[in-house]
C-alpha positions as CSV (number, residue, x, y, z in Angstrom):
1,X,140.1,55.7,58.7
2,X,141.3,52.5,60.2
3,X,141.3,53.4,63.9
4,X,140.8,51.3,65.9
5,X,141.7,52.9,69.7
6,X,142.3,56.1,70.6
7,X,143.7,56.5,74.3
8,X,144.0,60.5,75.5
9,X,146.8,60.9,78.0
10,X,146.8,64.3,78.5
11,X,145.0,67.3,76.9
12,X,148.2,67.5,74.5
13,X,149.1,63.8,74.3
14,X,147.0,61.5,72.0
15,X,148.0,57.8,71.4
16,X,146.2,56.3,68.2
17,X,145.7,52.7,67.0
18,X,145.9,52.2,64.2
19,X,146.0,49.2,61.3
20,X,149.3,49.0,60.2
21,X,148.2,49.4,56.8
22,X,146.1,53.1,57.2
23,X,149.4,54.2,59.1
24,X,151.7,54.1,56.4
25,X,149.4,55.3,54.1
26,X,148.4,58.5,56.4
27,X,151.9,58.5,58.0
28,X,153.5,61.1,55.4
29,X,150.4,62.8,54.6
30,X,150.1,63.9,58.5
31,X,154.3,64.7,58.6
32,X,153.3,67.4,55.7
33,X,150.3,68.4,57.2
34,X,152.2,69.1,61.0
35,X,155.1,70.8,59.4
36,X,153.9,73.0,56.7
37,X,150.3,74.3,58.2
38,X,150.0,77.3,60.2
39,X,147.5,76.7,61.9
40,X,148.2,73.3,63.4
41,X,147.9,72.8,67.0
42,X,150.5,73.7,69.6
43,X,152.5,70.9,71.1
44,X,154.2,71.5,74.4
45,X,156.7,68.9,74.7
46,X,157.3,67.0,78.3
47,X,160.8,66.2,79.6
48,X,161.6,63.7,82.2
49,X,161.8,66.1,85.0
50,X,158.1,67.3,84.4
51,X,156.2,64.4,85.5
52,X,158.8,62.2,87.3
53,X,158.0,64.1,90.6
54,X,154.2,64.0,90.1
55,X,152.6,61.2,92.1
56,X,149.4,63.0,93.0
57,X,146.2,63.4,91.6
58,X,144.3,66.7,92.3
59,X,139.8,66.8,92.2
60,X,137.4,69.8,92.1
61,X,134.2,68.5,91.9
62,X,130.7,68.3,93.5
63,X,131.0,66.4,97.6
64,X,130.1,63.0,96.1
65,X,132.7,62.8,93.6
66,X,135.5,64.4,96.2
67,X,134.5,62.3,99.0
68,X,134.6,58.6,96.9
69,X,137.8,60.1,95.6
70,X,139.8,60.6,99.2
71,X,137.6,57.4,100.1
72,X,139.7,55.9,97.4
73,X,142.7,57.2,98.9
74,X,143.9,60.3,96.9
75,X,143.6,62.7,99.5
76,X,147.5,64.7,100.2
77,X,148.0,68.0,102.4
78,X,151.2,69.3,101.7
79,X,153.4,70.3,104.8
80,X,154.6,73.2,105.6
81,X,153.3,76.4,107.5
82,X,150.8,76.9,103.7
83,X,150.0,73.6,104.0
84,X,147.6,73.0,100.8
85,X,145.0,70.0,100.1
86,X,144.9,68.7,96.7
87,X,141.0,69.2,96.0
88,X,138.1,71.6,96.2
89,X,134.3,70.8,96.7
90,X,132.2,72.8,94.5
91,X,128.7,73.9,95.6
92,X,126.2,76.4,94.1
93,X,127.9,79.0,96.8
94,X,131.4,78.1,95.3
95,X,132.4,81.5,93.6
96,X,134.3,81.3,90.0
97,X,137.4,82.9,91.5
98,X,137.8,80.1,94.0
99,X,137.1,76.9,91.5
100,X,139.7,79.7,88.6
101,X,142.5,79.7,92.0
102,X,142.3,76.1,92.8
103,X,142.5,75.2,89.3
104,X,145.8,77.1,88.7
105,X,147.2,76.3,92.0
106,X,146.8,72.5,90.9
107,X,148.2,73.4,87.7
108,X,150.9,76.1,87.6
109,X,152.0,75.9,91.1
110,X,151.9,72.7,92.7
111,X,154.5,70.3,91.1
112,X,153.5,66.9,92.8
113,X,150.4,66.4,90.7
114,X,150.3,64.5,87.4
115,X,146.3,64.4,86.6
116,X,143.6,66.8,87.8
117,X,140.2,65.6,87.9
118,X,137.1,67.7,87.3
119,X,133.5,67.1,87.2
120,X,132.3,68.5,83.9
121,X,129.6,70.9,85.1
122,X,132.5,72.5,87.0
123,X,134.6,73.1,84.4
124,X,131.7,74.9,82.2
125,X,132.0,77.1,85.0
126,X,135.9,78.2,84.0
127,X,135.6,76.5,80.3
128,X,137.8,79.2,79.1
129,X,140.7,78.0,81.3
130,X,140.1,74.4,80.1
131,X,140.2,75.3,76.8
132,X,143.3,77.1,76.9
133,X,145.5,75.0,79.0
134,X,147.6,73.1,76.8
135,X,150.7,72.0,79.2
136,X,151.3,68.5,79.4
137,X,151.6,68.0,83.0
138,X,149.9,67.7,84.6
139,X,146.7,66.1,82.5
140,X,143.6,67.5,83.2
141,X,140.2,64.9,83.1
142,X,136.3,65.9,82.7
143,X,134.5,63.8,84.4
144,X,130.6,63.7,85.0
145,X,129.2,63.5,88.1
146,X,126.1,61.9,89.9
147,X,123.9,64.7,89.1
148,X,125.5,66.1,86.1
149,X,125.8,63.7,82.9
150,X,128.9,63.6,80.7
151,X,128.6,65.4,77.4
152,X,131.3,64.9,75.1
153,X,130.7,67.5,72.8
154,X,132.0,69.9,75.7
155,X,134.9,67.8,76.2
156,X,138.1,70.1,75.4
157,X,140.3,66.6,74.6
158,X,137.7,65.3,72.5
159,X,137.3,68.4,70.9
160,X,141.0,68.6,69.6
161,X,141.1,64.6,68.9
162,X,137.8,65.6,66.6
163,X,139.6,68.5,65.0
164,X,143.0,66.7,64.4
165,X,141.1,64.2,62.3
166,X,139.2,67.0,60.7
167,X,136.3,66.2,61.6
C-alpha cells in the first residue's frame, strides 16, 4: 500500500496519506468493505458541540510525567464546591478503582477535556477500559514514561489502524 503518513487523532479518528494513485484504486474497494461487512469497526461520529467546549487536556501517569505536564502548564481545578483537578498520579499504592474512576470522570463526566494522556504501564492496569472506549472526544493517548518503555503492540489505536489495514 502506498501510505505514506498515517496521523491518529483520536482512538476512532484515523487520517491516512496516501498517493493519489493507491487511493483511487482502494477508494471503492474500502466503501464496499465499510458498508457491506458486519463485522467492521464502530464509528461514533463527532458533532460540533462535542469538542468545541474541550480546551483541556487531562494525565494519569507516574509523578514525573504529571509534574513536567502541569510544569508545562496543563494543570485546571474546576470551581465549584466539587472542585475536581484534571490528573491523577499513579504509584504502586494507587488502587485499580481509583486510576478505573479518574479515567471515567475524565471521560464520561467532565466535558472541558479534549485529549487524555496516559502513561502506558497505567493503562495495562485498566486495558479493558482502553480497549473499549471508542467515543471520539475526548481522545485518549498512551504514552511511555521514564521508567516504563512504549510498546506499540499494546497500543489500542495502533491496534485498530493494524486491523483496518488487515494486517
Amino acid at each position: 500500500m502506498d501510505v505514506y503518513g498515517v496521523n491518529t487523532v483520536s482512538s476512532t479518528c484515523l487520517i491516512l496519506y496516501l498517493t493519489p494513485s493507491h487511493f483511487h484504486s482502494k477508494l471503492w474497494e474500502w466503501l464496499d468493505y465499510y458498508t457491506n461487512n458486519p463485522r467492521r469497526p464502530t464509528i461514533e461520529m463527532a458533532s460540533q458541540a462535542d469538542f468545541k467546549d474541550r480546551q483541556f487536556l487531562a494525565v494519569i501517569g507516574d509523578e514525573d510525567s504529571v509534574t513536567g505536564l502541569l510544569l508545562a502548564g496543563i494543570g485546571h481545578v474546576t470551581a465549584g464546591a466539587d472542585a475536581q483537578k484534571n490528573f491523577l498520579v499513579v504509584d504502586s499504592r494507587t488502587e485499580k478503582a481509583a486510576i478505573e474512576s479518574a479515567f471515567d470522570r475524565f471521560t464520561q463526566e467532565r466535558k472541558d477535556i479534549g485529549i487524555v494522556l496516559i502513561n502506558q504501564h497505567v493503562a495495562d492496569k485498566i486495558r479493558h477500559r482502553i480497549d473499549t472506549y471508542t467515543a471520539a472526544f475526548p481522545a485518549v493517548l498512551e504514552v511511555p514514561s521514564k521508567d516504563h518503555p512504549y510498546d506499540p503492540e499494546k497500543d489500542s489505536v495502533l491496534r485498530r489502524v493494524r486491523r483496518l489495514f488487515g494486517e
